[in-house]
N, C-alpha and C positions, 0 to 999 in steps of 0.2 A: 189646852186640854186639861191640863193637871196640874200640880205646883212640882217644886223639886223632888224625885224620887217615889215618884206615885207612878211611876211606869208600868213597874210590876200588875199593880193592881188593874193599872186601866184596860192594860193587856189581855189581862185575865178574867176580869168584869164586863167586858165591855167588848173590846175587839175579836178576842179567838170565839168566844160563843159564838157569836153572829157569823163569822169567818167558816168554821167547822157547820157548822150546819149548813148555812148559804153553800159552801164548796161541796158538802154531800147531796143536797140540792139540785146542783148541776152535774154532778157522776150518775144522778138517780133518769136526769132527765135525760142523759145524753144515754143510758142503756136503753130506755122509752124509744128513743128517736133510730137506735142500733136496729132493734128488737119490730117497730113499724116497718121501718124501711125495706131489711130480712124478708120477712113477711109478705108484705106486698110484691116485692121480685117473686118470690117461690108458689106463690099464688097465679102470678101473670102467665110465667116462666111453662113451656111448652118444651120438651124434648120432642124435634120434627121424626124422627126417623122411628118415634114409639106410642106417638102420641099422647105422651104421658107428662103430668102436670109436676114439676120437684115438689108438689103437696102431698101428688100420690104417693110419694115416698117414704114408708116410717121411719126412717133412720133420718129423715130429715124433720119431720112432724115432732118425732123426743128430741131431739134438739132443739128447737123452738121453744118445747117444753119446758126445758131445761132452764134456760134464757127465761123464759114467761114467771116461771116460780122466783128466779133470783132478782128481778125489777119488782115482782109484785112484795119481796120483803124487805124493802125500802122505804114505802108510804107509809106503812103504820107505825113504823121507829122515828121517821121522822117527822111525823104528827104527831106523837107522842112526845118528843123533845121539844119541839115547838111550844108546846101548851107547856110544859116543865119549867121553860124559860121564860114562858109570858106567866108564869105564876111566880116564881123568884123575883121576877120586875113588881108587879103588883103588892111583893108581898113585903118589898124595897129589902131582898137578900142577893145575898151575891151571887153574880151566874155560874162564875167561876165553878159551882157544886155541882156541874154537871159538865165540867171542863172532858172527863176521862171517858164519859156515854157519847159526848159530841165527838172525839177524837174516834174512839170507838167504831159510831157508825160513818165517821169521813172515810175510814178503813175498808168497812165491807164497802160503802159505796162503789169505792175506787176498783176494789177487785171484783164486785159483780160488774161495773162496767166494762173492765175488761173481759171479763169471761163471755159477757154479751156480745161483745164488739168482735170478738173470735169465732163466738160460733156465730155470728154473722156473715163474717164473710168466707168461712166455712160450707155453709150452707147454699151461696150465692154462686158457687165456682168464680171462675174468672172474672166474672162482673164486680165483684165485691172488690178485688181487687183493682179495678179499673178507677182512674181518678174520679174522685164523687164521695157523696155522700156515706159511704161506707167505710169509704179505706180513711176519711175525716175522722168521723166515728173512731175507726181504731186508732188513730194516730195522739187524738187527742184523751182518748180512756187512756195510753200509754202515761201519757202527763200524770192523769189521776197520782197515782202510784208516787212520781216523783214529788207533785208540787208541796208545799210545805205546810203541815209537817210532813216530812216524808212519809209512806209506809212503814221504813225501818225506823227511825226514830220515835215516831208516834208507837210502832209497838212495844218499843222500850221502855217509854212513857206509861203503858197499858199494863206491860210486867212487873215494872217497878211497884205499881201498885197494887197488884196481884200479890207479891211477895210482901208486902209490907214498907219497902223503899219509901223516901218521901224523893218527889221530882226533883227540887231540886234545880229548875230552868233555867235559874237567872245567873245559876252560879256555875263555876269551871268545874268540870266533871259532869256538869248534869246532863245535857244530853249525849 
């Protein structure tokens, strides 16, 4: 891959760009697939004894809402880093300059799919909770959160820069 000591680089060049993005990727797509699924139960979904549809319901309709506005600010962040990063390749600079935007949006991704995945099965009653598609969903937006970089470190990472801090990654102390 590299000669001695280029790890840093290739890490940072080459692997977390792709990594960060592709993983908010799949947080964006899995709130999508929360957010459908929700949906289509609460749509189907008949209360017998009132004849009333969990659609007719507004307190279930702004939740949806909710959910709907927080997938849909996914797409344009990360079409927008995409073309960022296919311009840095083209322009043969280093990806790495977009290391802190990709971490960035791995972040919200991860907590709008949780928040999707919640009020998902929120919305679904008991069903959501019943093994399936739903309770998937949440289980695996849980991960979001944890997988690496974690939320917490990644936000440190994101402060560190805020404040001036240099990251620091490779060395003892940095994360």
């Amino acid at each position: 891959m590299g000669a001695e000591g280029q790890g840093k680089e290739i890490i940072y060049d080459g692997v977390s760009p792709v990594y960060l993005i592709g993983l908010g990727a799949v947080w964006e797509g899995l709130a999508r697939g929360a957010l459908e699924t929700a949906t289509a139960h609460v749509k189907r979904f008949t209360h017998q004894d009132k004849q009333k549809s969990l659609a007719d319901y507004q307190a279930i309709r702004q939740q949806l809402g909710e959910a709907k506005v927080l997938v849909e600010s996914l797409g344009p962040w990360r079409r927008e880093l995409a073309a960022a990063l296919d311009a840095l390749w083209r322009q043969g600079k280093p990806q790495s300059e977009l290391l802190i935007a990709l971490t960035e949006f791995k972040v919200h991704a991860a907590e709008v799919a949780n928040r999707v995945a919640a009020i998902a099965l929120t919305v679904t009653g008991g069903y959501g909770y019943a093994r399936g598609p739903l309770e998937r969903y949440f289980r695996d937006a849980r991960a979001a959160i944890a997988m690496g970089p974690s939320n917490i470190i990644a936000r440190e990472w994101i402060g560190k820069t805020v404040v001036g801090l240099p990251l620091e990654l490779f060395y003892e102390g940095g994360e």
